[in-house]
C-alpha positions as CSV (number, residue, x, y, z in Angstrom):
1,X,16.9,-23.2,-45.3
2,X,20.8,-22.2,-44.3
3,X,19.8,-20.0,-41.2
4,X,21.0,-21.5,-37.7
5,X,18.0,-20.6,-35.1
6,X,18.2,-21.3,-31.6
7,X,15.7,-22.9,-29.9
8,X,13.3,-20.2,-29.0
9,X,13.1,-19.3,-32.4
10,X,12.6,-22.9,-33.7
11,X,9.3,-22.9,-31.3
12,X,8.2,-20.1,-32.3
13,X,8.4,-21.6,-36.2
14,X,6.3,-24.2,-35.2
15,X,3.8,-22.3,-33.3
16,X,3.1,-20.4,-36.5
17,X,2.8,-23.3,-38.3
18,X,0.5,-24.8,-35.6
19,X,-1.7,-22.6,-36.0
20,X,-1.8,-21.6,-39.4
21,X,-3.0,-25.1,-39.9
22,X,-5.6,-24.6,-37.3
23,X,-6.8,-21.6,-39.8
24,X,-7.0,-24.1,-42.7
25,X,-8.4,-27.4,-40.7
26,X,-11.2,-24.6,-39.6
27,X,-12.1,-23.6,-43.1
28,X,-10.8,-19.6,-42.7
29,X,-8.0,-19.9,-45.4
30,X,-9.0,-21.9,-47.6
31,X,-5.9,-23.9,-49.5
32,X,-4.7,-22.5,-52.5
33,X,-6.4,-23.2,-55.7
34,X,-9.9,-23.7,-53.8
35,X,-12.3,-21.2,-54.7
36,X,-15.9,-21.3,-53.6
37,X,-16.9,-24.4,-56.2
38,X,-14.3,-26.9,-54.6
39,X,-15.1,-30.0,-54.6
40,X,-16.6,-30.6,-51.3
41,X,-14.4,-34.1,-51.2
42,X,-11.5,-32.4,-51.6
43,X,-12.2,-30.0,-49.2
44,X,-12.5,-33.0,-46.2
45,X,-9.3,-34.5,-47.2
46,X,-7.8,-31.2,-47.1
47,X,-9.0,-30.8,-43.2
48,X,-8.0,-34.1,-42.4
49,X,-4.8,-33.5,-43.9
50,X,-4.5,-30.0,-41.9
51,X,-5.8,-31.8,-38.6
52,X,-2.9,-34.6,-39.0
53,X,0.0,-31.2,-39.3
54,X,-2.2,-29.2,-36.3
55,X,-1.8,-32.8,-34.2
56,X,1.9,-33.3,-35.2
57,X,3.3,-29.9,-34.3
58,X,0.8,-29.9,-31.2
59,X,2.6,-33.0,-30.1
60,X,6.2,-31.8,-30.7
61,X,5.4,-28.6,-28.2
62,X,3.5,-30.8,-25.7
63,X,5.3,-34.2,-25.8
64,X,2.8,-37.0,-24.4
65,X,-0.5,-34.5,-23.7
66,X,-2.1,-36.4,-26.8
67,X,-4.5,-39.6,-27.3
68,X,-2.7,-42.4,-29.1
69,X,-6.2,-43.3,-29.3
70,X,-6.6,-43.0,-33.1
């Protein structure tokens, strides 16, 4: 990546990527390769995985609105 972005355009970045993880934690993309015999152990990893981004980039717009519960 060699473009400079400013700040508004950095958040918006992350927004997208918040929620296209959101999409994927949820189920309504499913991640690539995955057709509708994926291994159903795969597919709960993959959420977890998904939910860990979604949390990550939820945290870097709201700083310190988060459980460190976990």
């Amino acid at each position: 990546m060699t473009d400079v972005v400013d700040a508004d355009e950095l958040l918006r970045r992350i927004r997208v990527a918040r929620d296209w993880a959101a999409e994927k934690e949820a189920g309504t993309g499913s991640p690539s390769g995955a057709g509708g015999g994926a291994d159903p152990t795969a597919a709960g990893i993959d959420r977890v995985a998904f939910s860990v981004v979604r949390e990550v980039l939820d945290e870097i717009i709201n700083p310190g609105t988060h459980s460190r519960s976990r």
